[in-house]
C-alpha positions in Angstrom: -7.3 26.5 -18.0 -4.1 28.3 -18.2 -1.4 29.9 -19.5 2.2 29.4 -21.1 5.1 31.6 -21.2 8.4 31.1 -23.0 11.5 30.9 -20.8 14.2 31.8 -23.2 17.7 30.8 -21.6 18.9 34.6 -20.4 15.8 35.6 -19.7 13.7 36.6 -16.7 9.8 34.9 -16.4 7.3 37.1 -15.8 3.8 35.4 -15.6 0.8 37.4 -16.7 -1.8 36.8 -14.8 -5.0 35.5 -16.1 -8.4 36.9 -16.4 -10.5 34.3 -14.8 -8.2 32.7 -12.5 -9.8 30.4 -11.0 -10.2 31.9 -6.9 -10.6 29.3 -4.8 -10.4 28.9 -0.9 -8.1 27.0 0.7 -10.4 24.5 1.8 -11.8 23.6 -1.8 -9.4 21.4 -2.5 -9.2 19.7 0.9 -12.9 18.7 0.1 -11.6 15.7 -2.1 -10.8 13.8 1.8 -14.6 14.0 2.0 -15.0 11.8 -1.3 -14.8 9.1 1.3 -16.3 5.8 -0.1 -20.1 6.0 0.6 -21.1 3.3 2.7 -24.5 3.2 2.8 -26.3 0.7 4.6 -29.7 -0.9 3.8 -32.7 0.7 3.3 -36.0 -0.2 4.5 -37.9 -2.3 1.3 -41.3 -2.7 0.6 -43.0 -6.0 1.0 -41.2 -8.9 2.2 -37.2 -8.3 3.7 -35.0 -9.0 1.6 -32.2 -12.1 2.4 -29.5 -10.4 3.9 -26.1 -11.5 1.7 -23.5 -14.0 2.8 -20.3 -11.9 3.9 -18.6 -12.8 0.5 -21.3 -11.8 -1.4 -22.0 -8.3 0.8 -18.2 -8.1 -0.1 -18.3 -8.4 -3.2 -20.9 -6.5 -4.0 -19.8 -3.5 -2.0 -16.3 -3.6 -4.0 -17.7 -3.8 -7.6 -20.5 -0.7 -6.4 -17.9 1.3 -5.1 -15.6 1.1 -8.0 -18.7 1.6 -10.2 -19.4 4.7 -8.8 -16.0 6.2 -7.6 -13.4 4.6 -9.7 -11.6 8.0 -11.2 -11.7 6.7 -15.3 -15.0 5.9 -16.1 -14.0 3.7 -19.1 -13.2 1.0 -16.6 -9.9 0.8 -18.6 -12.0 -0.4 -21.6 -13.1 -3.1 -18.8 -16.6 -4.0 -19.5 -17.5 -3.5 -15.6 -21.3 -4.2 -15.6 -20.7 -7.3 -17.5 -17.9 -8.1 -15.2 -20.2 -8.2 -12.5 -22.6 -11.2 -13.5 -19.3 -13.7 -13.9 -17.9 -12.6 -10.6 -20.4 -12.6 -8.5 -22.0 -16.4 -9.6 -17.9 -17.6 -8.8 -18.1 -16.2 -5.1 -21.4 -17.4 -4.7 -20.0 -20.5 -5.3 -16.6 -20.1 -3.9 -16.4 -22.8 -0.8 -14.7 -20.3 1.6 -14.0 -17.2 2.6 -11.0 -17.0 1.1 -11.4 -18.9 -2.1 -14.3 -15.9 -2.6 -11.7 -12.9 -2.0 -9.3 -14.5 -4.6 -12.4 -14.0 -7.3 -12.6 -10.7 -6.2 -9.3 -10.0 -6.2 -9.5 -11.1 -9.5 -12.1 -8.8 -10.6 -10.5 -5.9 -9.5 -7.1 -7.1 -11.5 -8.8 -6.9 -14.4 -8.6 -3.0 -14.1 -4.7 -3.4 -14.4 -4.5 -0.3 -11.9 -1.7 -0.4 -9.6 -3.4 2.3 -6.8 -6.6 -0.1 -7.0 -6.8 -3.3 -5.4 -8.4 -5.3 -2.6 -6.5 -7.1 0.1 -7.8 -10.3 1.3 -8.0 -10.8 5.1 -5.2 -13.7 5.4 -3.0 -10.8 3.9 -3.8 -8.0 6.3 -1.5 -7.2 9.1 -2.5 -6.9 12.3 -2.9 -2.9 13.1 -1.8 -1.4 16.4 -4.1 0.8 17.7 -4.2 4.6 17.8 -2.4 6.6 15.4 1.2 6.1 14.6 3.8 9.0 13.8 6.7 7.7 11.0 10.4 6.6 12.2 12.4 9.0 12.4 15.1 6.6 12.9 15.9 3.5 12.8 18.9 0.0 13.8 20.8 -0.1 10.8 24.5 0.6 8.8 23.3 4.3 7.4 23.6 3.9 4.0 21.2 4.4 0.8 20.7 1.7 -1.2 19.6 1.3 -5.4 18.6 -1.3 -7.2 20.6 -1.4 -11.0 18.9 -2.7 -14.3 20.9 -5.9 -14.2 19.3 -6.5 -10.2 22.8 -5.3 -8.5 22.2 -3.7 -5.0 24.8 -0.6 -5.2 25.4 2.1 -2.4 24.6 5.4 -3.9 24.9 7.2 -0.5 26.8 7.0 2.6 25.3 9.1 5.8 28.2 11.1 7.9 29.4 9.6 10.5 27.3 6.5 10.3 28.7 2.8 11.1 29.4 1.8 7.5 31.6 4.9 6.5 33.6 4.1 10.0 33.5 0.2 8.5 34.5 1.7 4.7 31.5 1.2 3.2 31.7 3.4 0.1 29.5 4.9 -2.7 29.5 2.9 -5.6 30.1 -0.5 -3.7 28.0 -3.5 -5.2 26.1 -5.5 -1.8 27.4 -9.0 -2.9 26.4 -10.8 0.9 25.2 -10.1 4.0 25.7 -12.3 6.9 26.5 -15.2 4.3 23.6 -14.1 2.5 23.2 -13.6 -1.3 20.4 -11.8 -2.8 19.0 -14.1 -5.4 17.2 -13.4 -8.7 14.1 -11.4 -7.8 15.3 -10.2 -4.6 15.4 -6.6 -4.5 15.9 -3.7 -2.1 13.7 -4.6 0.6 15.1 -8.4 1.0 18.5 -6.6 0.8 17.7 -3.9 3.7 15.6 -6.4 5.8 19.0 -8.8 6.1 21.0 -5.3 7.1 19.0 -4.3 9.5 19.0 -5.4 13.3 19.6 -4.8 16.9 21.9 -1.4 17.8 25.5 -3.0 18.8 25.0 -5.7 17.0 27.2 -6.6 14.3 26.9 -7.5 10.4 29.2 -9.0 8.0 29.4 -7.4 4.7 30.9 -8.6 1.2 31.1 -5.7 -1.2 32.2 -5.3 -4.6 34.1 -1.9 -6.1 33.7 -0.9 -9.8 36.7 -2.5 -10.8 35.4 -5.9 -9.2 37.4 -6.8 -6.6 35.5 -7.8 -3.6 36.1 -7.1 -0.1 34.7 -8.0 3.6 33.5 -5.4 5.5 32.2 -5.6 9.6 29.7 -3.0 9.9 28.5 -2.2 14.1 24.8 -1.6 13.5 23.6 2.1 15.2 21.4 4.1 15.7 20.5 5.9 11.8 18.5 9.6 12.0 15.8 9.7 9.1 14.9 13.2 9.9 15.0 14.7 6.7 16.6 18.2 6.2 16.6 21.0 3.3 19.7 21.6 1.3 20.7 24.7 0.1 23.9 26.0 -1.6 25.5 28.2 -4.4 27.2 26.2 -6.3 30.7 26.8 -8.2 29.9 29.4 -11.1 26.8 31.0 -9.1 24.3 28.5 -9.7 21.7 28.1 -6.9 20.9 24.3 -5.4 18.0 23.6 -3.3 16.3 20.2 -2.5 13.2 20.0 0.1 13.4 16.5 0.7 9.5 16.2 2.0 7.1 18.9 0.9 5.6 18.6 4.7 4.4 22.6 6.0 7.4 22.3 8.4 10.2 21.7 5.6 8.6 23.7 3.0 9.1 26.7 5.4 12.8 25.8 6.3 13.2 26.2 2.1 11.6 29.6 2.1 14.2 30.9 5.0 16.7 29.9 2.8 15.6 30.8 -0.7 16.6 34.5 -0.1 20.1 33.4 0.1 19.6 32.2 -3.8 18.0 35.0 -5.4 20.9 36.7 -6.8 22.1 33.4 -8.1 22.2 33.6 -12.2 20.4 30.0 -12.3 18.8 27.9 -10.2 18.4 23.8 -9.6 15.5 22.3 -8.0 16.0 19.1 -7.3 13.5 17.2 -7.0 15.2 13.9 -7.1 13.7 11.6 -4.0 11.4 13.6 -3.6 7.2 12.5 -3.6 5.8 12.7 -0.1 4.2 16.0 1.9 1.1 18.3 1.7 -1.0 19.5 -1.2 -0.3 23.6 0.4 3.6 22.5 1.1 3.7 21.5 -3.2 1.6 24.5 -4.2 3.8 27.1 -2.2 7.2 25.6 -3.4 5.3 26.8 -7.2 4.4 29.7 -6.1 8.2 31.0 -5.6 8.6 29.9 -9.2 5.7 31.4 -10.5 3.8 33.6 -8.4 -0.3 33.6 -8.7 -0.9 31.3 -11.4 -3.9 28.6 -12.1 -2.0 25.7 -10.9 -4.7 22.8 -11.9 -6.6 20.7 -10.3 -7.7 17.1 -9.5 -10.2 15.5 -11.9 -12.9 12.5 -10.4 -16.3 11.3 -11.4 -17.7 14.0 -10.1 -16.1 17.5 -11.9 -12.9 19.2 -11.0 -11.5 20.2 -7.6 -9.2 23.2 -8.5 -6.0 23.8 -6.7 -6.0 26.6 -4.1 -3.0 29.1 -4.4 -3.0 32.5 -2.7 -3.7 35.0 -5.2 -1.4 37.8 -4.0 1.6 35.3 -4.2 4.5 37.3 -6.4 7.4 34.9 -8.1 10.4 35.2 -5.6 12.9 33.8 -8.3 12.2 34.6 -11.9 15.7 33.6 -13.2 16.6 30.6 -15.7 15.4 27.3 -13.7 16.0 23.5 -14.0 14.0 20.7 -12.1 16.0 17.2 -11.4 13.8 14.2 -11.5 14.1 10.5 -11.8 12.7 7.2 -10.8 12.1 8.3 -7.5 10.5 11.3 -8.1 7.2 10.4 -7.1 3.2 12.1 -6.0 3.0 15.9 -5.4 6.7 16.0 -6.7 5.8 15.1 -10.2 2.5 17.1 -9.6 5.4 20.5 -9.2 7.2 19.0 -11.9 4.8 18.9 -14.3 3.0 22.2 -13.8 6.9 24.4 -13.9 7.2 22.3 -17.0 3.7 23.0 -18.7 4.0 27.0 -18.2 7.8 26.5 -20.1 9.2 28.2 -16.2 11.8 25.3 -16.1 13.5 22.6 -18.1 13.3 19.1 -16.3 16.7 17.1 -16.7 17.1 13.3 -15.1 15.2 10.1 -15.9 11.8 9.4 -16.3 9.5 10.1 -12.9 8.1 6.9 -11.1 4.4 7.7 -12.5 1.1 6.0 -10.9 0.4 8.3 -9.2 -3.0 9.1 -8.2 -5.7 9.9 -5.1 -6.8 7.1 -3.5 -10.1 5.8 -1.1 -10.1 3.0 0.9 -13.2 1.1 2.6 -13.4 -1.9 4.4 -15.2 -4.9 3.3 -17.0 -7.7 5.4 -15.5 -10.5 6.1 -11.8 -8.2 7.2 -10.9 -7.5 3.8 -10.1 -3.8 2.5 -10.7 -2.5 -1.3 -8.6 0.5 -2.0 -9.9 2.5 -5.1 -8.4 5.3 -7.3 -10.8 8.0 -7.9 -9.0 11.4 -8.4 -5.8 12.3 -11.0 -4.2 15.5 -11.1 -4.4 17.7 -14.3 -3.0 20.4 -15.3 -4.0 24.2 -16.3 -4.2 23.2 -19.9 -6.4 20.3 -19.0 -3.5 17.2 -19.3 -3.6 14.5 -17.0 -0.3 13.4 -15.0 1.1 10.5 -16.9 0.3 7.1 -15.7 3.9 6.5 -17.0 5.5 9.4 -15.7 7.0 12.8 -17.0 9.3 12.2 -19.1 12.4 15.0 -18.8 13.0 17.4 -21.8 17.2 16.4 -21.2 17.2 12.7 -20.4 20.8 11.8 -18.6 21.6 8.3 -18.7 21.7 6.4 -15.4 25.5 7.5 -14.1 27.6 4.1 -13.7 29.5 2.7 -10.6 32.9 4.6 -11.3 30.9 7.8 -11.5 29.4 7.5 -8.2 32.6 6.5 -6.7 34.1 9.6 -7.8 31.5 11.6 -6.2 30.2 12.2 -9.6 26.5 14.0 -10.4 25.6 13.4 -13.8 22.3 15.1 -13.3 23.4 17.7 -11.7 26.4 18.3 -14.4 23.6 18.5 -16.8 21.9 20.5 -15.3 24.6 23.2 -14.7 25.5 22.3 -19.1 21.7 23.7 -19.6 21.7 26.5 -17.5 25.1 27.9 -18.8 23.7 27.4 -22.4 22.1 30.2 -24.6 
């Protein structure tokens, strides 16, 4: 489906563009949000009517068609799925309630062991306000970022200016032993953690924090009011090194990066990071390729029914054709490993950082009688030479070692000093 070209440290990339391309309009791709579930009511039979379905049943049965005929790998997982549906259905037919029936088919759907597809029963649904509702763009709380370790510590790996824990001396690198008497146990992760943090503005909280070195510490923290709007970041960095991060590839902030990439282009090498980075729009991810490699085929999204090509606009010319490297980790997620991967497949960049969160894949959800909902993968992206996005996630060419609690109390990067080793190499 595509091409690769060789990005020799030192040298410029110059893509070639293929014969073929795939030319697609803008809107080809957008006609995946019309792979809507079809709900499709019933027909009028000949002879006699047929017994309309108890609402478990007319549940069930509209979950097990829709994955049948949407569900994006049509191996089933190696799930026998037609012989799955004789077992299921005679153990809701005989379930005594409602919910004792949505716990078989919750079941069922397990068996597919896919983390984007899964019904939730109606005791499990919130209750939804009505009309649509835009994201916080801010929120009651200290202004910090928090990360879970691999041995379950809650560490501060960020500290917003200004906010009410850096006036408390809340620092990077500082292990969340407490809150408010409160001790995460065993199991309890972020979330629990941030839930307990979080309150009414003026109000305070009682920290107890832990350094690197292990001394521990109280800290009172006023709660405040903590801006989410996310901004672009943009520097040259010490030995002419470009640095940019678009932390949402949303039209709005995908623009704000292209007024400041011509303030990079003379720079010798450049860092995408990419770090954090997951949410946006499908034209926001294909235009931040596009200054990397110009008009290229840049994939598509596979589903039962063919290939949906990606759009890209075919006059697009590479704005920056210098030596590039893409940060990623565990929180680079979505259309951020879908960039990742397709700079990494045409050999334009070398990806340096952890392993990307993975799972990701497009999604459908229907309701289902009875108030439940049934949420069903059916599209993956792959690339120009046909590969599908991991499951697992990309894995970076230079893998960097989580950095430890002293280095982000110094202010360290080890990514980033990684990143700056490979670019300055031959």
């Amino acid at each position: 489906m595509g091409i690769r070209t060789s990005n020799r440290r030192g040298r410029t990339f110059q893509p070639r563009r293929r014969a073929g391309v795939l030319a697609v309009a803008a809107t080809a791709f957008f006609l995946l949000a019309a792979l809507a579930v079809v709900l499709a009511g019933p027909t009028a039979a000949q002879g006699p009517p047929r017994e309309t379905p108890s609402p478990t049943l007319a549940a069930f049965d509209l979950a097990w068609q829709t994955i049948d005929r949407t569900y994006v790998d049509p191996t089933f997982g190696g799930v026998d799925w037609k012989g799955v549906r004789e077992e299921y259905r005679s153990r809701v037919e005989a379930a005594p309630d409602l919910e004792a029936a949505y716990a078989v088919i919750v079941e069922m759907v397990g068996l597919l062991q896919d983390g984007q597809t899964f019904v939730v029963p109606p005791s499990a649904r919130a209750p939804q306000p009505d009309g649509a509702q835009e994201p916080e763009l801010e929120y009651a709380g200290i202004g910090v970022i928090i990360q879970q370790l691999e041995n379950g510590d809650v560490v501060v790996v960020h500290v917003f200016d200004g906010a009410p824990a850096q006036a408390a001396g809340v620092l990077v690198g500082d292990v969340i032993v407490s809150v408010d008497g409160w001790a995460p146990a065993e199991g309890d992760g972020i979330e629990a953690v941030s839930q307990h943090i979080r309150g009414p503005v003026d109000t305070p909280v009682e920290l107890t924090v832990r350094d690197p070195d292990g001394a521990e510490r109280a800290a009172t923290v006023t709660r405040g009011r903590i801006d989410l709007r996310p901004t672009v970041e943009h520097r040259v960095l010490e030995g002419g090194t470009g640095y940019l991060r678009v932390p949402v590839l949303t039209d709005e902030l995908v623009e704000e990066g292209a007024r400041a990439l011509p303030g990079l282009l003379q720079a010798s090498g450049m860092v995408l990071d990419l770090r954090g980075v997951g949410a946006g729009s499908v034209a926001g991810a294909i235009r931040v390729a596009q200054w990397f490699l110009g008009a290229v085929d840049l994939g598509g999204v596979v589903t039962r029914t063919g290939v949906f090509p990606l759009p890209f606009v075919q006059e697009a010319i590479a704005a920056y054709n210098r030596p590039l490297v893409v940060l990623v980790g565990p929180t680079t997620s979505s259309l951020a490993e879908v960039l990742a991967m397709v700079l990494q497949e045409y050999g334009r960049a070398t990806l340096v950082g952890q392993r990307t969160q993975g799972g990701f894949e497009l999604t459908q959800t229907a309701e289902l009688p009875g108030g439940g909902l049934l949420q069903v993968a059916t599209g993956r992206y792959v690339s120009p030479e046909g590969k599908l996005l991991p499951l697992e996630g990309l894995t970076p060419e230079v893998e960097v070692p989580r950095p430890e609690l002293k280095e982000l109390r110094e202010g360290r990067d080890p990514d980033l000093e990684r990143a700056l080793e490979v670019l300055r190499s031959p």
